[in-house]
C-alpha positions in Angstrom: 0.0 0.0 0.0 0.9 3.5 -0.2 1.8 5.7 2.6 -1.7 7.1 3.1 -3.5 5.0 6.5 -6.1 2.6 5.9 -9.6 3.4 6.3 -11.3 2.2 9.5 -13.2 -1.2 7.0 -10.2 -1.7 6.0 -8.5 -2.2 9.3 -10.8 -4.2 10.6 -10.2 -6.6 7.7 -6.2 -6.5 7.5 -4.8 -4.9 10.5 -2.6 -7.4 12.4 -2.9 -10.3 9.5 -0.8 -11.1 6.9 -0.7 -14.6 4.7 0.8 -17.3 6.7 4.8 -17.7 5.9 4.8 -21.5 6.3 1.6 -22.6 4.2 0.4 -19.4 2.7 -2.8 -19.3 4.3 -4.8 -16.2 3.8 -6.8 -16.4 7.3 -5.1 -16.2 10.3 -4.5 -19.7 11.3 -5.7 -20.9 14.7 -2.2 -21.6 16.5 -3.6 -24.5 18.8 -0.7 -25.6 21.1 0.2 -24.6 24.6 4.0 -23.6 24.5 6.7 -23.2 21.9 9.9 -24.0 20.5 13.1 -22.1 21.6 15.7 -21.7 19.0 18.6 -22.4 21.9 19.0 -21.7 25.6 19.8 -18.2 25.2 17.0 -17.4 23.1 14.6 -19.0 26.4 16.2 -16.9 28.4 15.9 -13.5 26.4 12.8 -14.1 26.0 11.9 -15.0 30.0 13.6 -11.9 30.8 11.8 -9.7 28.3 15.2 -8.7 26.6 13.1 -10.2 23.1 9.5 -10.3 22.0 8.3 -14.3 21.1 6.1 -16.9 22.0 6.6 -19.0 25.1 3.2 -20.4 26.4 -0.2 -19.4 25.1 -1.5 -18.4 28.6 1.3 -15.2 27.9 0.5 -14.7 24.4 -0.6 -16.6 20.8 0.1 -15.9 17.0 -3.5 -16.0 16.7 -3.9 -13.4 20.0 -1.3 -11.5 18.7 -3.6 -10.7 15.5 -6.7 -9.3 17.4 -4.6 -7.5 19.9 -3.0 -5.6 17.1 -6.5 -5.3 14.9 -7.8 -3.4 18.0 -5.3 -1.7 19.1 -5.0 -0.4 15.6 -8.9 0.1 15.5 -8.9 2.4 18.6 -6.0 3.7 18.0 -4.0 2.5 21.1 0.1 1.6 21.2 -0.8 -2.0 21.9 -3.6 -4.8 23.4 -3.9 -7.6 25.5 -6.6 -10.2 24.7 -8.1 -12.2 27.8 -10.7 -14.8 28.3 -13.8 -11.9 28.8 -14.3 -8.7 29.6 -14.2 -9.4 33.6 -10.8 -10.5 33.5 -10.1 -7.3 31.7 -11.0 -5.4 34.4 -9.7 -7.1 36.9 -6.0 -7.1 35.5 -6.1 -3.6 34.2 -7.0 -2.5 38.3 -4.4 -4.9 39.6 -1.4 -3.3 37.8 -3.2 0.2 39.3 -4.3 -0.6 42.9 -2.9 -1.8 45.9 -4.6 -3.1 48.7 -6.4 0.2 50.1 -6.5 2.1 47.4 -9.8 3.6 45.4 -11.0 3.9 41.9 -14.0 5.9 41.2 -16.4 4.4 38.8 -19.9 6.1 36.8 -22.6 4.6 38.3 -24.3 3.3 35.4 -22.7 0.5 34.6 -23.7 -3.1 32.9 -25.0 -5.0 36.5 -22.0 -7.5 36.6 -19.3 -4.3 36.7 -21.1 -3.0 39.6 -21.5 -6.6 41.2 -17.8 -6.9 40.4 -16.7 -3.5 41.8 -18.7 -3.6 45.0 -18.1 -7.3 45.9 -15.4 -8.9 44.6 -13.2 -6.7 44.2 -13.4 -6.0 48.4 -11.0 -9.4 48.7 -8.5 -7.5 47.1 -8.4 -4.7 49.0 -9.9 -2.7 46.4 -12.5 0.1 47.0 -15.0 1.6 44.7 -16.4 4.7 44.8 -19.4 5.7 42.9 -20.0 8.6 40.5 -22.9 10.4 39.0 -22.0 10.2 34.6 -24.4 13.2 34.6 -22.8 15.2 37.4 -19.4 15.6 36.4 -18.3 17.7 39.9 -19.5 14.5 41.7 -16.2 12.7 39.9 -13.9 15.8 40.6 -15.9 15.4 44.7 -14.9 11.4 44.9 -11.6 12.3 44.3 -8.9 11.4 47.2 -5.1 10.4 47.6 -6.0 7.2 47.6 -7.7 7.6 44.2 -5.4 5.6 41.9 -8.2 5.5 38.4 -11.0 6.6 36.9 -13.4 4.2 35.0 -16.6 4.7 33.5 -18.6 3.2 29.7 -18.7 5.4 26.9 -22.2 4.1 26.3 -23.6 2.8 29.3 -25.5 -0.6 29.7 -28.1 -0.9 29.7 -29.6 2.4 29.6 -27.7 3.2 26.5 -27.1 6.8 27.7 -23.8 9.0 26.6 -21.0 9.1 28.9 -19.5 13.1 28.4 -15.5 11.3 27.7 -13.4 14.5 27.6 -15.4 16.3 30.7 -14.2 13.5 32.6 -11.1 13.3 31.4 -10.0 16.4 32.3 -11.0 15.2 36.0 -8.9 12.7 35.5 -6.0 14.3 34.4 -6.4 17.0 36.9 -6.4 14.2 39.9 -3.5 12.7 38.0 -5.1 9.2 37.7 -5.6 7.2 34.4 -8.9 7.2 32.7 -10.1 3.7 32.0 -13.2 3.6 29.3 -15.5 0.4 28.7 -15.9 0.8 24.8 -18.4 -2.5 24.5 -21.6 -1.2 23.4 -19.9 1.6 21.3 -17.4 -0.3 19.5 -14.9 1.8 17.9 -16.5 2.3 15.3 -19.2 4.7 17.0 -16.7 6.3 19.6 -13.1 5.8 19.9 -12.5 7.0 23.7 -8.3 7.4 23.2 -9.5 10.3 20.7 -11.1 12.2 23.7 -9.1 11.8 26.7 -9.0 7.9 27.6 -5.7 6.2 28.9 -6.9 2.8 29.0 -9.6 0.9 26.7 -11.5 -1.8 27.6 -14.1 -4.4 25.7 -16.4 -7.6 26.3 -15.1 -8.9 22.9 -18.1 -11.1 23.3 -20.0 -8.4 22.4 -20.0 -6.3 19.2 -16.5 -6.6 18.3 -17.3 -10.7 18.2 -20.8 -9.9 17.3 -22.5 -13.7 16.8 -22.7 -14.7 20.2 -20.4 -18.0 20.0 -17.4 -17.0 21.6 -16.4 -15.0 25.2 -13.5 -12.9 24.8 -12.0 -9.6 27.0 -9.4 -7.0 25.6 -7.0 -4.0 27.2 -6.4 -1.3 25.1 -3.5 0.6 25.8 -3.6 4.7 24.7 0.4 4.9 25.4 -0.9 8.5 27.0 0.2 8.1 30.6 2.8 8.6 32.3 3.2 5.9 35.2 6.3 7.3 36.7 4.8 10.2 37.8 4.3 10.9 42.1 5.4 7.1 42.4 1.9 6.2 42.0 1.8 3.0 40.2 4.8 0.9 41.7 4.2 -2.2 38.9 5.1 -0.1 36.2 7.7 2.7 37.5 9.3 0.4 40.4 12.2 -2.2 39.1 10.3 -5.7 38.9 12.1 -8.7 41.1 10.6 -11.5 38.9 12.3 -9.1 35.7 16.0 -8.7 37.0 14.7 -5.3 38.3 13.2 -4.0 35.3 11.1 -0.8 35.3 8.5 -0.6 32.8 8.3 2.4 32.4 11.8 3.3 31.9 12.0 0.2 29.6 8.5 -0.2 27.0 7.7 3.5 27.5 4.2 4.2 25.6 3.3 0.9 25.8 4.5 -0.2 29.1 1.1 -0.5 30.5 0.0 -3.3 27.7 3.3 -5.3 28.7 2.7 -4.8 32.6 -1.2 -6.8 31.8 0.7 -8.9 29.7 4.0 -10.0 31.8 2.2 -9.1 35.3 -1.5 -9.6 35.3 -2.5 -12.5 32.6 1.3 -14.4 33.3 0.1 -14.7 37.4 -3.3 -14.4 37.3 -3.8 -16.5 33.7 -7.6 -15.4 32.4 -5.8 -16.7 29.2 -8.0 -16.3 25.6 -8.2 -19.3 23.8 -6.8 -19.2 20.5 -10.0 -20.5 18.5 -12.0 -17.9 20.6 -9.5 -15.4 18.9 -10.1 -16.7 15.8 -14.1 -16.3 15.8 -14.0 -13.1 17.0 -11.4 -11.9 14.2 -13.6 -13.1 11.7 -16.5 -11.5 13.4 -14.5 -8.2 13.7 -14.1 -8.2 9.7 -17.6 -7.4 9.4 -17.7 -4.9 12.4 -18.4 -1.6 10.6 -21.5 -3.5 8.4 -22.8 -4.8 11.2 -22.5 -1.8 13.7 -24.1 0.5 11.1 -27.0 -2.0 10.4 -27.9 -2.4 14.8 -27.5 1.5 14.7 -30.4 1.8 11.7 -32.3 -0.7 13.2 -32.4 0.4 17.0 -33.0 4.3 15.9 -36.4 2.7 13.9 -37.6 0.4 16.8 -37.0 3.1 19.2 -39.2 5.4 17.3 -41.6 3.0 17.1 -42.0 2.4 21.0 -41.8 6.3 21.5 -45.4 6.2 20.0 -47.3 3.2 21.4 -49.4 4.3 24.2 -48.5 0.8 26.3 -44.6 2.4 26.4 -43.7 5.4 29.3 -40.3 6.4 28.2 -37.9 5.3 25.8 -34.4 6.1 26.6 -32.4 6.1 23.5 -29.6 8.4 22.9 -30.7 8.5 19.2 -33.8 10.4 19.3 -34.1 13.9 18.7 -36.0 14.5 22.1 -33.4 12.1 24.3 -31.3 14.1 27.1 -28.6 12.5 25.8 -28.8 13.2 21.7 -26.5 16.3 21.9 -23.8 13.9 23.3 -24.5 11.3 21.4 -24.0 13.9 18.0 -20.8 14.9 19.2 -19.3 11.2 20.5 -21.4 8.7 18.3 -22.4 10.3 14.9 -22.7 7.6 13.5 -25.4 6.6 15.0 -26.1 6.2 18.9 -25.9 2.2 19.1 -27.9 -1.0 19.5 -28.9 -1.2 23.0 -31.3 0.8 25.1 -34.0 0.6 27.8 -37.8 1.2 27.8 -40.0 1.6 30.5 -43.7 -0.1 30.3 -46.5 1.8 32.2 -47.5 -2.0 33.3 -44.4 -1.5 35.8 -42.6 -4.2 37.0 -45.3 -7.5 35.5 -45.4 -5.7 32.5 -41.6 -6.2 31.8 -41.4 -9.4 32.7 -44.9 -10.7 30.6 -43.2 -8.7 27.6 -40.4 -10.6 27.2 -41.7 -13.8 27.9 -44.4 -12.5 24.4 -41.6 -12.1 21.8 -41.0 -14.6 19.7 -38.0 -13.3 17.5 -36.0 -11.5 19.8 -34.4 -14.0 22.2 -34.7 -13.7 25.9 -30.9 -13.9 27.6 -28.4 -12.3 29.2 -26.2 -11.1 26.3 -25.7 -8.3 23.9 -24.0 -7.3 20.6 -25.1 -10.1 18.5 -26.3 -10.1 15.2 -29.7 -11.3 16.6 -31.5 -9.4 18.9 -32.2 -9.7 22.3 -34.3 -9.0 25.0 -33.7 -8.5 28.8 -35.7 -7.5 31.7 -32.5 -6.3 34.5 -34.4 -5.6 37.2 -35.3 -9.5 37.3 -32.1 -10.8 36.3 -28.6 -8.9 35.5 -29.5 -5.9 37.9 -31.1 -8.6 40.6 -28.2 -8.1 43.0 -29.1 -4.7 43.7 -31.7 -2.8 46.0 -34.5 -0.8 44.7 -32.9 2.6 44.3 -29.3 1.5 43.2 -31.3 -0.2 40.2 -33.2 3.2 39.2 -29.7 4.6 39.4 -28.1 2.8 37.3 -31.0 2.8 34.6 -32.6 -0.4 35.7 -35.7 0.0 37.4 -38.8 -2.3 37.8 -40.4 -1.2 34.8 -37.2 -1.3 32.5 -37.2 -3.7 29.5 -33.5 -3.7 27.5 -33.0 -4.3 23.8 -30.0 -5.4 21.8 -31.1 -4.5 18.4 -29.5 -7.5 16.1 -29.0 -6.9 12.0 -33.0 -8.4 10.9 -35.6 -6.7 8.9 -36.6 -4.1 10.9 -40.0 -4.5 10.0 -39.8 -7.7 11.2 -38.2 -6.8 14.7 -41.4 -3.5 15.0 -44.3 -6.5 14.2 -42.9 -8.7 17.0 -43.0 -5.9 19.6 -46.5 -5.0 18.1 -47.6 -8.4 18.7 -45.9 -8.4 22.3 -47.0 -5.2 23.3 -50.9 -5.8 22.0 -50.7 -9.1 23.7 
């Protein structure tokens, strides 16, 4: 090619891939084994002591890994990526390069159900404390801010309410505090929003969602922005500190902008070992070749059935960021042009029974706990992925009683409006 950089389709065809060198094998081949051949002693050791780049054992890294990793890092435009088994174990081995025992992150309160879960509960046995943020009050982030705070981490489109997260207002609390800004990309993929471009440090995905996109594979991935500095104030001792188990290298000093990447890598997945399995790779780099079709097709879809429910007199609220009279729209024009994504919440004036006899109506939208995939999907949280939480945490995070959530798949769309008509009348 020439010199000019690919277009965004285009990336998410080639980045990463190139023919295979032993067989000629135009898609990436599924590398299937556990470890790998070293050339001699000294080249084992280089690369144990991260003096060389290679393969050692797949629960480190993967040819086939290797290939997503750089397709999204190149498709958020990050330094470099880390791939883990779902989007849970990113999260937890992005905070444990960040926090030690004691210290805080502050989060957005609306968050997908298991974050929160994840945040409040299990992350207690590590020490790790949480505190919670209004995404629509931005001086409540700036207000949650101590010296223990050690990150910032919120969705650019939250789940499930499918409300716009303002990126750069918070990322100028962030960099104010001094702390990394960590962004959940899931439901936006990048080809919606791309949260490096306003202000994130760190992205994160559920690869299982969108960026997969056919429901057959779980999959997590770190994006690093190669934006922050980790030596700075001594605040993040995995990276700027010299490592014992590295002949006391600093990581910092020694990857630079993408040091944070390596730490996940070398650190969290070599110790902690959510490791992605190669075929899982595979399926969701095929599904990624098709991301901006599909992405554009949910967008179109979700914008028509949301209009539709904003006029049937058995719906109270739709909140979609896509519609003209949403509290969200003017954020979602200026993060999300290209449409304002695939899953949203609305409320029935039935309350609580009403949600729950809905879903249990539809006939082509499937009733789980997923989203992102090309069909779509139908959810009632307050009943099932919210369930953990009280009353009033659920209306705060956009899952009350009377809340039904959509993931609007690639169908007809006429198709998708009849079985809600059907549902709804019924």
């Amino acid at each position: 090619m020439s010199d000019r950089l690919p277009g965004f389709s285009t990336l998410a065809v080639h980045a990463g891939a190139q023919p295979d060198p032993t067989t000629g094998a135009r898609a990436t081949p599924i590398y299937q084994t556990t470890s790998f051949v070293f050339n001699d002693a000294d080249h084992a050791a280089s690369l144990f002591g991260l003096q060389a780049f290679g393969n050692i054992y797949t629960r480190i890294g993967n040819p086939t890994n290797a290939v997503l990793e750089e397709r999204v890092a190149a498709l958020e435009g990050g330094t470099a990526a880390l791939a883990v088994a779902s989007g849970h174990a990113a999260q937890v081995v992005v905070l444990q390069q960040l926090l030690q025992p004691g210290d805080e992150f502050i989060a957005a309160r609306k968050l997908y159900g298991g974050s929160i879960n994840q945040f409040t509960h299990a992350f207690k046995s590590f020490g790790w404390n949480v505190v919670w943020a209004d995404p629509d009050d931005i001086a409540s982030f700036e207000r949650a801010v101590t010296p223990r705070t050690k990150a910032i981490f919120i969705e650019s489109i939250a789940n499930p309410a499918g409300s716009i997260t303002d990126i750069e207002a918070i990322s100028t609390v962030a960099r104010k505090a001094g702390v990394p800004l960590i962004v959940d990309n899931t439901l936006a993929s990048p080809y919606l929003i791309r949260p490096i471009d306003h202000g994130a440090d760190i992205v994160v995905h559920s690869l299982t969602k969108f960026l997969g996109g056919h429901g057959n594979s779980l999959g997590g991935i770190i994006v690093d922005a190669g934006t922050f500095d980790w030596s700075t104030g001594g605040k993040y001792p995995m990276l700027s500190e010299p490592r014992p188990e590295y002949h006391g290298i600093r990581l910092q000093e020694t990857f630079g902008n993408f040091a944070f990447a390596i730490a996940c890598r070398v650190l969290g997945l070599r110790d902690l070992g959510p490791a992605l399995s190669p075929f899982n790779a595979f399926m969701i780099l095929t599904g990624i070749e098709t991301l901006p079709l599909r992405m554009q097709k949910h967008c179109d879809n979700a914008k028509a059935v949301a209009e539709f429910l904003a006029g049937h007199p058995a719906v109270a609220a739709v909140n979609y960021a896509g519609l003209a009279s949403d509290k969200y729209n003017q954020l979602a024009r200026k993060y999300a042009p290209k449409g304002a994504g695939a899953v949203f919440t609305f409320s029935l004036k039935g309350g609580y029974d009403a949600g729950v006899s809905l879903v249990s109506k539809l006939q082509l939208f499937s009733h789980l706990a997923n989203v992102g995939d090309t069909r779509s999907l139908v959810i009632h949280p307050a009943s099932t992925t919210h369930s953990q939480l009280d009353d009033a945490a659920k209306v705060k995070s956009g899952a009350g009683p009377d809340v039904v959530r959509l993931s609007i798949g690639i169908e007809d769309k006429e198709d998708l409006i009849a079985d809600l008509e059907q549902a709804l009348g019924a």
